[in-house]
C-alpha positions as CSV (number, residue, x, y, z in Angstrom):
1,X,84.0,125.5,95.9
2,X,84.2,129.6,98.1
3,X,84.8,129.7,101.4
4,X,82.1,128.8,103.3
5,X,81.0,129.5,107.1
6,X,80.5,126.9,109.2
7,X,79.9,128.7,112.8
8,X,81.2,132.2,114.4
9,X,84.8,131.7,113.6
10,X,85.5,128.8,111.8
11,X,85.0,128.4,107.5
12,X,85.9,125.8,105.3
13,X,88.5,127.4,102.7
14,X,89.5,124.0,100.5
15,X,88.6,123.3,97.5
16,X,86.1,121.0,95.5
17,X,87.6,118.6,92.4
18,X,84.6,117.5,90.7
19,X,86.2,115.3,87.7
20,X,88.1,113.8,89.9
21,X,87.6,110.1,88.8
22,X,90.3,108.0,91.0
23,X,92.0,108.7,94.4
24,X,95.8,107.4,94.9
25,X,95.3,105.1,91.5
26,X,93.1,102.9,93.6
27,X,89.8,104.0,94.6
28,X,86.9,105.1,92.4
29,X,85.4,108.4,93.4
30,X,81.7,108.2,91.5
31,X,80.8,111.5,93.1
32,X,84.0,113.6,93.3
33,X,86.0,114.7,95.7
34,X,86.6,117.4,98.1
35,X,90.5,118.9,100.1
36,X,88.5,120.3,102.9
37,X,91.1,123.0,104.9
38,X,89.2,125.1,107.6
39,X,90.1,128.3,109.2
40,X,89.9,128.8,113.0
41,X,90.2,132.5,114.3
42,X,89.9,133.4,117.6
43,X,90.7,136.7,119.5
44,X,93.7,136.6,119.4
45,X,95.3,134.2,116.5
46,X,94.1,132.2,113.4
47,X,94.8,128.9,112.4
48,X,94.5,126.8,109.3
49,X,93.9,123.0,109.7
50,X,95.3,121.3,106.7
51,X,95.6,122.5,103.1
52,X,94.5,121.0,99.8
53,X,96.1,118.6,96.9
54,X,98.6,120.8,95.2
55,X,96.7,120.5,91.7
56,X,93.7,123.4,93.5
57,X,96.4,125.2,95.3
58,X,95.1,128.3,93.9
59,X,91.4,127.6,94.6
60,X,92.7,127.4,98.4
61,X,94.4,130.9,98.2
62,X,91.7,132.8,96.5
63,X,89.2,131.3,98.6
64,X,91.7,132.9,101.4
65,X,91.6,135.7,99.9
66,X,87.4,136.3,99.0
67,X,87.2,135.2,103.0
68,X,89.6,138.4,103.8
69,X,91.7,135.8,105.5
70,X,94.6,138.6,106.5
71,X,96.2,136.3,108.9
72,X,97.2,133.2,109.7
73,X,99.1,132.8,112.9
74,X,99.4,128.5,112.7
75,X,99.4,126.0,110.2
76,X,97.5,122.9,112.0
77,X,98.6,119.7,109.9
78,X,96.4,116.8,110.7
79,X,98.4,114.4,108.6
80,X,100.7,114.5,106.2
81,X,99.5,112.7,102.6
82,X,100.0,115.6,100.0
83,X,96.0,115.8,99.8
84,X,96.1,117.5,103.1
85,X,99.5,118.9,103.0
86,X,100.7,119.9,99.5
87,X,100.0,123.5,99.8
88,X,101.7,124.8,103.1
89,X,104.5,126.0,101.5
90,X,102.1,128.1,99.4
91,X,100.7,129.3,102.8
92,X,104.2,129.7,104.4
93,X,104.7,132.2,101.2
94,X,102.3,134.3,102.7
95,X,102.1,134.3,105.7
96,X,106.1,133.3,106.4
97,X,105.7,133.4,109.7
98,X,102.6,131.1,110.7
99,X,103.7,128.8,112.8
100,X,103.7,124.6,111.9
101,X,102.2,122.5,114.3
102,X,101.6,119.0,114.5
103,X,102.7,115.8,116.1
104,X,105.9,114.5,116.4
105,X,104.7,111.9,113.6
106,X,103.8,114.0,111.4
107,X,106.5,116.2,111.4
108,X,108.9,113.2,110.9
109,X,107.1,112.6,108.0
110,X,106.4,116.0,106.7
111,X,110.1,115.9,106.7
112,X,110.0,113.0,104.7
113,X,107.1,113.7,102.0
114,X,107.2,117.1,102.3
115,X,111.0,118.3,103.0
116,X,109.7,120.6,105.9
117,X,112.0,120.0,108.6
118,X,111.1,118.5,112.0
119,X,112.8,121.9,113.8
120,X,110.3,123.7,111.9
121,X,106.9,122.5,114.1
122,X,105.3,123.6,117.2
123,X,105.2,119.9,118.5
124,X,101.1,118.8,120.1
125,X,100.2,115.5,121.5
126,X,97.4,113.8,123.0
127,X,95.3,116.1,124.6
128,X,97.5,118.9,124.1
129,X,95.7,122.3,123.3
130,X,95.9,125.2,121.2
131,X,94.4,128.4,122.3
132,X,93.4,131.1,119.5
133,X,91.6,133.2,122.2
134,X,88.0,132.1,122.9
135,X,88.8,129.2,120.3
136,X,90.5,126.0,121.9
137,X,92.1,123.8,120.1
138,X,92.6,120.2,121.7
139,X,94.2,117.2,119.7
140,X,93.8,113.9,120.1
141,X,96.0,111.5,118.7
142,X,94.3,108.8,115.9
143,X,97.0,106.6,114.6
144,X,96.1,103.8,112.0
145,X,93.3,105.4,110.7
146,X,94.5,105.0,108.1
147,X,98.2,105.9,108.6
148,X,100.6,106.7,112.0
149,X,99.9,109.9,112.2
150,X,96.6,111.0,111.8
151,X,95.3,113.7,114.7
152,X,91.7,115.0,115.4
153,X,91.1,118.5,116.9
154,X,88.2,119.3,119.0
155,X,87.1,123.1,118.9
156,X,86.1,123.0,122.5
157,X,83.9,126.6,122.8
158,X,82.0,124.9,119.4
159,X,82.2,121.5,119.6
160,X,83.3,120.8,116.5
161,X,85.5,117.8,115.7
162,X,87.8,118.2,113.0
163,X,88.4,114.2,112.3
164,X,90.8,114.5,109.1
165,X,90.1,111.1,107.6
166,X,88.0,110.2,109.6
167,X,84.2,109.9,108.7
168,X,85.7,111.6,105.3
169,X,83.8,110.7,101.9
170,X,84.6,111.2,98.5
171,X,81.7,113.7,97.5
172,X,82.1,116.7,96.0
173,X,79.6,119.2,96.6
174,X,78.7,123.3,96.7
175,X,77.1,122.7,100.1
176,X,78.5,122.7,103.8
177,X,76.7,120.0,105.6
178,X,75.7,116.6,104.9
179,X,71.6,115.6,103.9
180,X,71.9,112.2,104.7
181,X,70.9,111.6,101.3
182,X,71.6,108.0,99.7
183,X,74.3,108.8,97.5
184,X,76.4,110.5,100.2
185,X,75.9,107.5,102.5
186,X,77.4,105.2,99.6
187,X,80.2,107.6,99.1
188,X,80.7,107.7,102.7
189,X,80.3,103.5,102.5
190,X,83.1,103.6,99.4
191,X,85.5,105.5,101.7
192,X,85.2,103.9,104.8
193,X,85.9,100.2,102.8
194,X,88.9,101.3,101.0
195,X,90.2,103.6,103.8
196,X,89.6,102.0,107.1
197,X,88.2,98.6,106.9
198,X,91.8,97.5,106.6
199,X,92.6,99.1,110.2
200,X,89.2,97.9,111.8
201,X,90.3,97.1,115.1
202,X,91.8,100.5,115.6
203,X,89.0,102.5,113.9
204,X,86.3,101.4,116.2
205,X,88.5,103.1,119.3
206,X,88.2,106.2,117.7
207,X,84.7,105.5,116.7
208,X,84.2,105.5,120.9
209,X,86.9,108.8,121.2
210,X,84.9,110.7,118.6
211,X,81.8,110.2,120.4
212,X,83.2,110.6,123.8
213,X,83.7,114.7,123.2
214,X,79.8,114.7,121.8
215,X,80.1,117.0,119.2
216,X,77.3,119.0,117.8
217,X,79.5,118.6,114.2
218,X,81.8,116.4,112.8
219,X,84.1,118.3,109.8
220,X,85.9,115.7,107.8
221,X,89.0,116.4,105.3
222,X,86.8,115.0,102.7
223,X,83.5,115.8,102.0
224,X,81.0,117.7,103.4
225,X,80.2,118.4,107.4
226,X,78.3,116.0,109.2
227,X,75.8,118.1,111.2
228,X,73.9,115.2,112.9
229,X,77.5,113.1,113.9
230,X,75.3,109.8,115.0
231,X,74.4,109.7,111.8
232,X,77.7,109.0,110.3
233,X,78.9,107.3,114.4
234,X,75.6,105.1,113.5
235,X,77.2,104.0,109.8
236,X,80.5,102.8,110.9
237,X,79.1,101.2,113.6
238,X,77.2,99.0,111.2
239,X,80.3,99.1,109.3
240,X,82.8,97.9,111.8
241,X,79.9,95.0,113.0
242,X,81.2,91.5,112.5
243,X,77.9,91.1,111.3
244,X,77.4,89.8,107.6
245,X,74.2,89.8,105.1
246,X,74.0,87.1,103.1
247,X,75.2,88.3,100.1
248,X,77.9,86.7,97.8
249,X,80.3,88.9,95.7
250,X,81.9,87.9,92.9
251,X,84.4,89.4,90.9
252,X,84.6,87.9,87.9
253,X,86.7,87.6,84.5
254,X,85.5,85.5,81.2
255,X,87.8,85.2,78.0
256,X,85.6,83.2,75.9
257,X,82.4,82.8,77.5
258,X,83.0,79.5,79.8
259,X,83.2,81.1,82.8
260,X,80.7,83.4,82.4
261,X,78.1,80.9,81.8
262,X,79.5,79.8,85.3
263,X,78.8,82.8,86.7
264,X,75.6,83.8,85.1
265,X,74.4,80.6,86.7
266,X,75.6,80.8,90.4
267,X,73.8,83.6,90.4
268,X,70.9,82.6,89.5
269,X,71.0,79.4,91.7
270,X,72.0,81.6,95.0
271,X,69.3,84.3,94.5
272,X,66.6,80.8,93.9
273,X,68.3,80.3,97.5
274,X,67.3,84.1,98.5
275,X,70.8,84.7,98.6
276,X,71.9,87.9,96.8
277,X,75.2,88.0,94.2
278,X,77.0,90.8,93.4
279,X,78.7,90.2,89.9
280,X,81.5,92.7,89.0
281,X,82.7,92.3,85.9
282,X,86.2,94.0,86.1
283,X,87.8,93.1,82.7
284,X,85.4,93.5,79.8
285,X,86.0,96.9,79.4
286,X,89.5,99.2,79.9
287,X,88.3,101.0,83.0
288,X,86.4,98.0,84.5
289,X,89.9,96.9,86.5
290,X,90.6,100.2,88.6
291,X,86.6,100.6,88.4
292,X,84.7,97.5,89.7
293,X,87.5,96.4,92.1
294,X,87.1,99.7,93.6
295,X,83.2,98.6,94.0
296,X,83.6,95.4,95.0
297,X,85.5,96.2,97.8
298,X,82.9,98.4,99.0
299,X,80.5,95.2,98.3
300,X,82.6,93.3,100.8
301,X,82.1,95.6,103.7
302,X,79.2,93.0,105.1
303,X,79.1,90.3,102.3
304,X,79.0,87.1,103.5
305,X,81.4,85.3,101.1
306,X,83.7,85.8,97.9
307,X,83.7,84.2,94.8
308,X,86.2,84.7,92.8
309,X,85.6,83.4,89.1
310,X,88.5,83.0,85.9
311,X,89.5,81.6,83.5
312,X,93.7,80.1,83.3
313,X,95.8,82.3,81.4
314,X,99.6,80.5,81.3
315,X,98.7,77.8,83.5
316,X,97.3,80.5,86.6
317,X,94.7,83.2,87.2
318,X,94.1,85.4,84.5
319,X,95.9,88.8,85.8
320,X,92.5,90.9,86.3
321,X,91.1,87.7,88.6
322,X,94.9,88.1,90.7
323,X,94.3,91.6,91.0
324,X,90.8,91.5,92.3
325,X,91.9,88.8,94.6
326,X,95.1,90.5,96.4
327,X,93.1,93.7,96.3
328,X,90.2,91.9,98.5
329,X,92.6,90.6,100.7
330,X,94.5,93.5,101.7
331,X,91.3,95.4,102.6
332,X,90.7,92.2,105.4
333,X,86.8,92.0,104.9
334,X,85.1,89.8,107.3
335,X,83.5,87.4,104.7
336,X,82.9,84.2,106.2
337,X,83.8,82.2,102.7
338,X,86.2,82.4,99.7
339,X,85.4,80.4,96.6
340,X,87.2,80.2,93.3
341,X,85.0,78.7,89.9
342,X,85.8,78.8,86.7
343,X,87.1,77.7,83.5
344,X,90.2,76.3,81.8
345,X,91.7,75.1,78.2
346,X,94.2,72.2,78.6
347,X,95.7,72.6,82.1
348,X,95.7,74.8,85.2
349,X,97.2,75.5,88.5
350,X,94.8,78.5,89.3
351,X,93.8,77.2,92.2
352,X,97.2,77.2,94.0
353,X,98.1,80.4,92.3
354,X,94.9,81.8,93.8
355,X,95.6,80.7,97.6
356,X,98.9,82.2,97.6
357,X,97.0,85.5,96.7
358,X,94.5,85.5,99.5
359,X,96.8,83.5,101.8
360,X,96.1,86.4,104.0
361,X,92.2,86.8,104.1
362,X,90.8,85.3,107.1
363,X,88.1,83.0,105.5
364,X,86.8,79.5,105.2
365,X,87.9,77.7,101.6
366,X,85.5,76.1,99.3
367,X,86.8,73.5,97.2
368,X,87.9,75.4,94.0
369,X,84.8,74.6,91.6
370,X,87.0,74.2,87.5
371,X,85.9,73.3,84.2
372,X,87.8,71.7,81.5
373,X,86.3,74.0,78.2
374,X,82.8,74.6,77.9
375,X,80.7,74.2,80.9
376,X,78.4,70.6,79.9
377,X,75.3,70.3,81.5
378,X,76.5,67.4,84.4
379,X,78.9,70.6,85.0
380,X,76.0,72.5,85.4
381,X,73.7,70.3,87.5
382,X,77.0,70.2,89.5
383,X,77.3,73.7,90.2
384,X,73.6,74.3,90.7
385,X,74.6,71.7,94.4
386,X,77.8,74.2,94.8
387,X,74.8,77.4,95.1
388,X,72.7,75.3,97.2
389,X,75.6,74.1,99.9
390,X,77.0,77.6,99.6
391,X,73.7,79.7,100.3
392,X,73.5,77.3,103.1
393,X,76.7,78.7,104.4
394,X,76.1,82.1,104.3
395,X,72.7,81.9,105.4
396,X,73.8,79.8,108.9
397,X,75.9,82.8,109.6
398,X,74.8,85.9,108.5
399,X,72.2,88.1,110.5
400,X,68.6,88.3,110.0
401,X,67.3,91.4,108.6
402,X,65.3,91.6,112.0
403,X,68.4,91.6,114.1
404,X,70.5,94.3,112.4
């Protein structure tokens, strides 16, 4: 990805990393991914805000140099996670006498992540300002979204809000701004669920924040710039809603067929109730673990309920079911319902297993719906009144269409 001008002033310098397939071992990134860094200059000094991932820290420096960057007076670091931060040293190599600033959080932990020492910063807080000559800087403090010390910077004379995390997505692209188009949106949706819906409460202040400086731009650390900023203000407000669709997801795992046949029907039964399912299968397939619990976590962004369906594996959840179930929970989705079905040889205590791993998750239990063997057909007449009371459920509290 070159440098590329945003306004008078102000270019994004970062770097794309198309074949990027996974972000922090965790999240699936379908499209890509961008380290967006953007220089400031004013009148009288230049700033960078953030850096890139170490792996494109020459892409960052060329572009630097292609942009006739001969400057930089400060080093502007939003947070510290090495995706923003792991090339200032290569900057401070350059330009050794740039000056670091940033809040006192991150500094503490740029010390710690980073070994850059807390002396070393020009210390900002909330509402504090930078000014670069005709180019003001103002910060405003975002912590919890998603870790203590994330900052924003408003360019006042521009209006452009430089959010870090923020209204990120994982889409790597040759272009500037955002179209809108569907497959940013979902990248933007993938982002958002495994970034921020776990700090919901604190997200929607900044939601308010961000739209109290009305900017005419919003440039994320990820991504590309958001040109229109209702448009992406609109999405997490839908987002952050308490409001559910009735849809069902259901992560599922079948050794030997059982509980898929258990699945396979469920899901036919709901959708008979108009009821959508989501069926991810994470463990037919090597990459299906990191892959479809990455999806199904964007899936439960406004789901109504979770199903979780395995077979027993030495007397508990089989390990790919456990995963997907701790995974869910730590992301605090606002389902309404948790479920478990499924399937076992000779004995089991997967159910127990299964509510100490979503102790946490903030949802009304369904009996835990198990099979001794192959499902018989009383099993599946049984199952088929399981669909109907749970599409029930999730149709008594999830929003009309109309509504939303």
């Amino acid at each position: 990805m070159p440098a590329l001008s945003i306004c008078d002033g102000v270019m994004e310098v970062g770097s794309a990393h198309d074949d990027r397939h996974l972000f922090d071992s965790l999240m699936p990134t379908t499209f890509g991914t961008t380290y967006n860094a953007y220089i400031v200059a004013g009148s009288r000094a230049t700033a960078i805000l953030d850096t890139v991932d170490p792996e494109k820290t020459a892409t960052l420096m060329r572009n630097l140099a292609d942009a006739k960057v001969e400057r930089i007076d400060y080093v502007v670091c939003l947070h510290t996670e090495q995706d923003h931060s792991g090339s200032v040293r290569a900057v401070l190599e350059k330009w050794p006498d740039a000056q670091l600033v940033a809040s006192k959080k991150v500094a503490e932990f740029m010390a710690t992540h980073n070994h850059i020492p807390e002396s070393r910063f020009l210390l900002i807080g909330e509402g504090d300002v930078l000014d670069l000559g005709g180019k003001t800087l103002r910060f405003t403090l975002t912590p919890f979204a998603h870790w203590p010390d994330n900052t924003m910077a408003f360019l006042e004379e521009d209006r452009i809000l430089f959010s870090n995390d923020l209204f990120g997505s994982h889409y790597s692209t040759e272009k500037i701004f955002a179209t809108v188009g569907r497959d940013q949106i979902q990248a933007a949706r993938d982002y958002f669920a495994e970034i921020f819906m776990p700090f919901a409460s604190h997200v929607k202040k900044y939601v308010a924040k961000a739209r109290s400086f009305d900017p005419v731009m919003v440039a994320p650390s990820h991504g590309p710039v958001w040109w229109r900023p209702e448009a992406v203000f609109s999405l997490y407000d839908e987002w952050l809603s308490d409001d559910v669709k009735p849809v069902v997801v259901i992560p599922f795992v079948t050794m030997h067929g059982s509980t898929g046949i258990l699945v396979e029907r469920l899901a036919s039964r709901l959708a008979e109730h108009g009821v959508s399912a989501i069926c991810r299968d994470i463990a037919s397939e090597p990459p299906n673990l990191m892959l479809e619990t990455g999806h199904m976590v964007s899936d439960l962004v406004d789901a109504a309920a979770l199903i979780v369906a395995a077979p027993t594996v030495l007397g508990g959840a089989h390990p790919a079911a456990a995963f997907a179930a701790i995974l869910a929970t730590a992301m605090k989705p606002h389902v309404r319902y948790f479920g478990l079905i499924g399937s076992f040889g000779w004995g089991t205590r997967i159910a127990e297993m299964m509510e100490s791993y979503t102790a946490g998750l903030k949802a009304e239990r369904l009996e835990p719906f198990l099979v001794k063997g192959l499902p018989t057909d009383e099993d599946l007449l049984r199952l088929d009144d399981y669909a109907a009371d749970l599409a029930a459920k999730v149709k008594a509290v999830s929003k009309p269409a109309a509504e939303k």
